[in-house]
C-alpha angles and dihedrals in degrees: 000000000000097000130189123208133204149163146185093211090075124258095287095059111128087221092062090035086055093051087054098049092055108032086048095074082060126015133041108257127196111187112211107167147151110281084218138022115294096177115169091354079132100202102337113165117195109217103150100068125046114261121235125212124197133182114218147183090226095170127004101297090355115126121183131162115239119207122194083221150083130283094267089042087068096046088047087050091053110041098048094028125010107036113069080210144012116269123245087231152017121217111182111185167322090234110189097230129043118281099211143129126011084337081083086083096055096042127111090193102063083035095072101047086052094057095051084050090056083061100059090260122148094238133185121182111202123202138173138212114245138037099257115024128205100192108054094129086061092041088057092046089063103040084060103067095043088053083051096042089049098040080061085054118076115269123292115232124209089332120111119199106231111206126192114179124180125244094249122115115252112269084052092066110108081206136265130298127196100229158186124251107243118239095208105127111220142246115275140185138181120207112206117199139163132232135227087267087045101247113144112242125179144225114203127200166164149225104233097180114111112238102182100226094132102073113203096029141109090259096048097047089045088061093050083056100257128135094249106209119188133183118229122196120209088206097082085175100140084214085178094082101034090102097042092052088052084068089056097089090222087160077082097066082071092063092237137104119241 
Protein backbone atom coordinates (compact mmCIF):
# COMPACT_ATOMS: atom_id res chain seq x y z
CA UNK A 1 0.00 0.00 0.00
CA UNK A 2 0.91 3.83 -0.53
CA UNK A 3 0.40 4.85 2.69
CA UNK A 4 0.30 8.72 4.34
CA UNK A 5 1.18 9.41 7.82
CA UNK A 6 0.29 12.07 10.13
CA UNK A 7 0.13 13.22 13.33
CA UNK A 8 -0.97 15.94 15.54
CA UNK A 9 1.97 15.30 18.10
CA UNK A 10 4.61 17.06 15.53
CA UNK A 11 7.24 14.99 13.13
CA UNK A 12 9.48 13.98 15.93
CA UNK A 13 6.64 12.05 17.97
CA UNK A 14 7.84 8.16 18.98
CA UNK A 15 4.26 7.04 18.10
CA UNK A 16 4.68 8.19 14.33
CA UNK A 17 8.18 7.18 14.41
CA UNK A 18 6.85 3.57 15.55
CA UNK A 19 4.35 3.34 12.70
CA UNK A 20 7.04 3.94 10.55
CA UNK A 21 9.19 1.64 11.81
CA UNK A 22 6.85 -0.94 11.37
CA UNK A 23 4.51 0.01 7.94
CA UNK A 24 8.04 0.75 6.10
CA UNK A 25 9.10 -3.31 5.73
CA UNK A 26 6.15 -3.42 3.88
CA UNK A 27 4.42 -0.72 2.64
CA UNK A 28 5.62 2.81 0.85
CA UNK A 29 5.38 5.55 3.40
CA UNK A 30 5.39 9.38 2.75
CA UNK A 31 5.53 11.63 6.57
CA UNK A 32 3.77 14.86 6.30
CA UNK A 33 3.38 16.16 9.79
CA UNK A 34 3.11 19.06 11.98
CA UNK A 35 6.96 20.74 12.68
CA UNK A 36 5.62 21.32 16.32
CA UNK A 37 2.79 19.82 18.73
CA UNK A 38 -0.84 20.47 17.61
CA UNK A 39 -2.34 18.65 20.19
CA UNK A 40 -6.39 19.14 20.49
CA UNK A 41 -6.36 22.15 17.47
CA UNK A 42 -9.81 19.53 16.06
CA UNK A 43 -9.91 20.42 12.68
CA UNK A 44 -8.31 23.73 12.74
CA UNK A 45 -7.19 25.04 8.95
CA UNK A 46 -4.75 28.02 8.76
CA UNK A 47 -5.65 30.03 6.06
CA UNK A 48 -4.46 33.71 7.26
CA UNK A 49 -0.28 33.20 7.26
CA UNK A 50 1.60 31.66 4.63
CA UNK A 51 2.69 27.35 5.41
CA UNK A 52 5.59 26.45 5.30
CA UNK A 53 6.87 22.68 4.10
CA UNK A 54 10.22 21.32 4.83
CA UNK A 55 11.74 18.39 4.01
CA UNK A 56 13.87 16.99 6.70
CA UNK A 57 16.30 14.18 7.76
CA UNK A 58 14.66 13.84 10.68
CA UNK A 59 16.57 10.42 11.75
CA UNK A 60 19.38 8.76 9.91
CA UNK A 61 17.62 7.86 6.50
CA UNK A 62 14.59 9.00 7.80
CA UNK A 63 12.86 11.64 5.67
CA UNK A 64 9.81 13.14 6.76
CA UNK A 65 7.87 16.68 5.56
CA UNK A 66 7.29 19.40 8.55
CA UNK A 67 4.32 21.87 8.29
CA UNK A 68 4.06 24.78 10.38
CA UNK A 69 0.17 23.72 10.51
CA UNK A 70 -2.16 21.93 11.79
CA UNK A 71 -3.09 18.06 11.23
CA UNK A 72 -5.54 18.76 8.55
CA UNK A 73 -3.14 21.32 7.13
CA UNK A 74 -0.90 18.44 6.23
CA UNK A 75 -3.66 16.22 4.69
CA UNK A 76 -4.81 19.20 2.80
CA UNK A 77 -0.34 19.77 1.53
CA UNK A 78 -0.21 16.41 0.36
CA UNK A 79 -2.88 15.72 -1.17
CA UNK A 80 -3.04 18.93 -3.46
CA UNK A 81 0.65 19.43 -3.48
CA UNK A 82 3.00 17.16 -2.24
CA UNK A 83 1.73 13.73 -3.00
CA UNK A 84 1.81 12.81 -7.02
CA UNK A 85 -1.22 10.63 -5.90
CA UNK A 86 -3.62 9.99 -3.12
CA UNK A 87 -2.72 7.67 -0.92
CA UNK A 88 -4.70 4.26 -0.41
CA UNK A 89 -4.74 4.99 2.92
CA UNK A 90 -4.35 7.55 5.98
CA UNK A 91 -2.75 6.39 9.34
CA UNK A 92 -2.75 9.48 12.20
CA UNK A 93 -1.05 8.48 15.07
CA UNK A 94 0.11 7.01 17.42
CA UNK A 95 -1.29 9.83 19.85
CA UNK A 96 0.16 9.30 23.53
CA UNK A 97 -3.52 9.52 25.59
CA UNK A 98 -6.83 7.96 24.68
CA UNK A 99 -8.97 9.72 21.92
CA UNK A 100 -12.42 8.78 23.14
CA UNK A 101 -15.81 10.23 24.01
CA UNK A 102 -16.89 13.53 23.34
CA UNK A 103 -12.62 14.38 23.23
CA UNK A 104 -13.10 13.03 19.55
CA UNK A 105 -14.22 16.45 18.69
CA UNK A 106 -11.19 18.21 19.93
CA UNK A 107 -8.79 15.84 18.63
CA UNK A 108 -6.22 16.46 15.70
CA UNK A 109 -5.60 13.16 15.53
CA UNK A 110 -8.68 11.87 14.65
CA UNK A 111 -8.93 15.24 12.55
CA UNK A 112 -6.70 14.32 10.25
CA UNK A 113 -7.76 11.21 9.51
CA UNK A 114 -11.57 12.97 8.88
CA UNK A 115 -10.47 15.03 6.62
CA UNK A 116 -8.69 12.27 4.45
CA UNK A 117 -11.85 10.60 4.69
CA UNK A 118 -13.54 13.56 3.24
CA UNK A 119 -11.49 12.86 0.55
CA UNK A 120 -12.49 9.63 -0.16
CA UNK A 121 -9.18 8.13 1.87
CA UNK A 122 -9.30 4.93 3.66
CA UNK A 123 -8.21 6.69 7.43
CA UNK A 124 -7.50 5.30 10.72
CA UNK A 125 -6.67 7.59 13.71
CA UNK A 126 -4.58 5.52 16.63
CA UNK A 127 -4.48 6.51 19.96
CA UNK A 128 -3.05 5.05 23.53
CA UNK A 129 -3.86 5.16 26.76
CA UNK A 130 -1.47 6.87 28.82
CA UNK A 131 0.83 9.93 28.56
CA UNK A 132 3.89 8.25 28.01
CA UNK A 133 3.58 4.60 26.42
CA UNK A 134 5.73 2.11 26.67
CA UNK A 135 4.36 -0.13 24.14
CA UNK A 136 4.08 1.74 20.98
CA UNK A 137 6.03 -1.07 18.86
CA UNK A 138 3.22 -3.42 19.88
CA UNK A 139 0.74 -0.92 19.36
CA UNK A 140 2.07 -0.61 15.61
CA UNK A 141 2.16 -4.35 15.18
CA UNK A 142 -0.97 -4.43 15.56
CA UNK A 143 -2.15 -1.37 13.63
CA UNK A 144 -0.57 -3.08 10.78
CA UNK A 145 -2.59 -5.92 10.33
CA UNK A 146 -5.97 -4.05 10.81
CA UNK A 147 -4.70 -1.26 7.76
CA UNK A 148 -3.96 -4.63 5.69
CA UNK A 149 -7.23 -6.46 6.75
CA UNK A 150 -9.42 -2.96 5.71
CA UNK A 151 -7.57 -2.06 2.62
CA UNK A 152 -8.96 -5.72 1.55
CA UNK A 153 -12.67 -4.21 2.54
CA UNK A 154 -14.31 -1.86 0.14
CA UNK A 155 -13.63 1.47 0.70
CA UNK A 156 -14.70 3.10 3.27
CA UNK A 157 -16.60 6.52 2.47
CA UNK A 158 -16.67 9.47 4.81
CA UNK A 159 -16.21 6.91 7.96
CA UNK A 160 -12.48 6.90 10.24
CA UNK A 161 -11.67 4.07 12.28
CA UNK A 162 -10.87 5.37 15.46
CA UNK A 163 -8.67 3.21 17.21
CA UNK A 164 -7.67 3.45 21.25
CA UNK A 165 -5.19 0.59 22.47
CA UNK A 166 -3.98 0.30 25.84
CA UNK A 167 -0.56 0.61 26.82
CA UNK A 168 -0.24 -2.99 27.71
CA UNK A 169 2.16 -5.47 25.74
CA UNK A 170 0.49 -7.85 23.67
CA UNK A 171 -0.17 -10.86 25.42
CA UNK A 172 -1.67 -8.59 27.95
CA UNK A 173 -4.84 -7.37 25.18
CA UNK A 174 -8.24 -8.90 26.30
CA UNK A 175 -8.97 -8.52 22.71
CA UNK A 176 -10.64 -5.97 20.54
CA UNK A 177 -14.36 -4.69 20.58
CA UNK A 178 -16.26 -2.65 17.72
CA UNK A 179 -17.67 0.00 19.71
CA UNK A 180 -19.70 2.95 20.49
CA UNK A 181 -18.23 6.45 21.23
CA UNK A 182 -19.18 7.29 24.82
CA UNK A 183 -21.27 10.44 25.42
CA UNK A 184 -19.80 11.10 29.20
CA UNK A 185 -18.53 14.79 29.16
CA UNK A 186 -15.56 15.07 30.88
CA UNK A 187 -14.21 16.47 33.68
CA UNK A 188 -13.05 20.22 33.27
CA UNK A 189 -11.26 23.00 35.23
CA UNK A 190 -10.29 26.41 34.71
CA UNK A 191 -7.34 27.83 36.55
CA UNK A 192 -7.57 31.66 37.00
CA UNK A 193 -4.48 33.44 37.77
CA UNK A 194 -3.16 36.96 37.72
CA UNK A 195 -0.24 38.41 36.28
CA UNK A 196 2.72 41.05 37.62
CA UNK A 197 0.23 44.35 35.91
CA UNK A 198 -2.71 42.67 37.53
CA UNK A 199 -4.68 41.55 34.46
CA UNK A 200 -6.56 37.90 35.01
CA UNK A 201 -5.29 35.23 32.56
CA UNK A 202 -6.49 31.67 32.46
CA UNK A 203 -5.25 27.68 32.21
CA UNK A 204 -7.79 25.45 30.94
CA UNK A 205 -7.95 21.55 31.38
CA UNK A 206 -8.93 18.21 31.53
CA UNK A 207 -8.96 15.31 33.15
CA UNK A 208 -7.77 13.08 30.86
CA UNK A 209 -8.00 9.91 33.13
CA UNK A 210 -10.72 7.35 31.98
CA UNK A 211 -13.26 6.68 34.69
CA UNK A 212 -15.80 3.69 32.82
CA UNK A 213 -19.23 5.08 33.65
CA UNK A 214 -20.44 4.77 30.39
CA UNK A 215 -20.92 0.98 30.08
CA UNK A 216 -20.85 -0.20 26.57
CA UNK A 217 -18.71 2.41 25.36
CA UNK A 218 -14.70 3.03 23.92
CA UNK A 219 -13.78 4.33 27.10
CA UNK A 220 -15.20 1.74 29.00
CA UNK A 221 -13.77 -1.15 26.99
CA UNK A 222 -10.16 0.73 26.99
CA UNK A 223 -10.15 0.50 30.63
CA UNK A 224 -11.09 -3.58 30.61
CA UNK A 225 -8.02 -3.82 28.50
CA UNK A 226 -9.55 -4.18 25.22
CA UNK A 227 -8.51 -2.21 21.74
CA UNK A 228 -11.79 -0.12 21.62
CA UNK A 229 -12.53 0.61 17.67
CA UNK A 230 -14.97 2.71 16.85
CA UNK A 231 -16.39 3.79 13.64
CA UNK A 232 -16.83 7.75 13.03
CA UNK A 233 -18.89 9.02 10.43
CA UNK A 234 -17.98 12.78 8.61
CA UNK A 235 -21.70 13.09 7.77
CA UNK A 236 -22.97 14.54 11.51
CA UNK A 237 -26.70 14.95 9.73
CA UNK A 238 -29.15 13.64 12.87
CA UNK A 239 -31.42 12.17 9.96
CA UNK A 240 -33.90 10.67 13.16
CA UNK A 241 -35.60 13.81 13.63
CA UNK A 242 -35.70 15.17 9.84
CA UNK A 243 -39.28 14.16 9.56
CA UNK A 244 -40.37 15.36 12.93
CA UNK A 245 -38.89 18.88 12.31
CA UNK A 246 -40.70 18.98 9.21
CA UNK A 247 -43.78 19.13 11.52
CA UNK A 248 -42.35 22.03 13.10
CA UNK A 249 -43.95 24.73 10.67
CA UNK A 250 -40.65 26.63 10.57
CA UNK A 251 -42.02 28.38 7.05
CA UNK A 252 -43.73 30.47 9.78
CA UNK A 253 -40.48 32.07 11.26
CA UNK A 254 -40.57 33.99 7.94
CA UNK A 255 -43.49 35.49 8.74
CA UNK A 256 -45.14 34.21 5.70
CA UNK A 257 -47.30 31.82 4.96
CA UNK A 258 -46.32 29.32 2.82
Amino acid sequence: MKILLTNDDGIYAKGLWALYDRLSMKHSLTIVAPASEKSAVGHGLTLHRPLRVKNTEIFKNKWGYSVNGTPVDCIKLSILEILNEKPDMVISGINPGANTGVNINYSGTVAAAREAALYGITSIAVSMQGKKPEHYDDAAAFIEKLAENIYKKPPLLGTVINVNIPDLPKHMIAGTKIIRQSMKHPEEYVKKNVDPRGSSYFWHGINSKLNGSDPDSDEDVLLRNYIAITPVKCDTTDYSIIDEMNNWEIDKCLGTAR
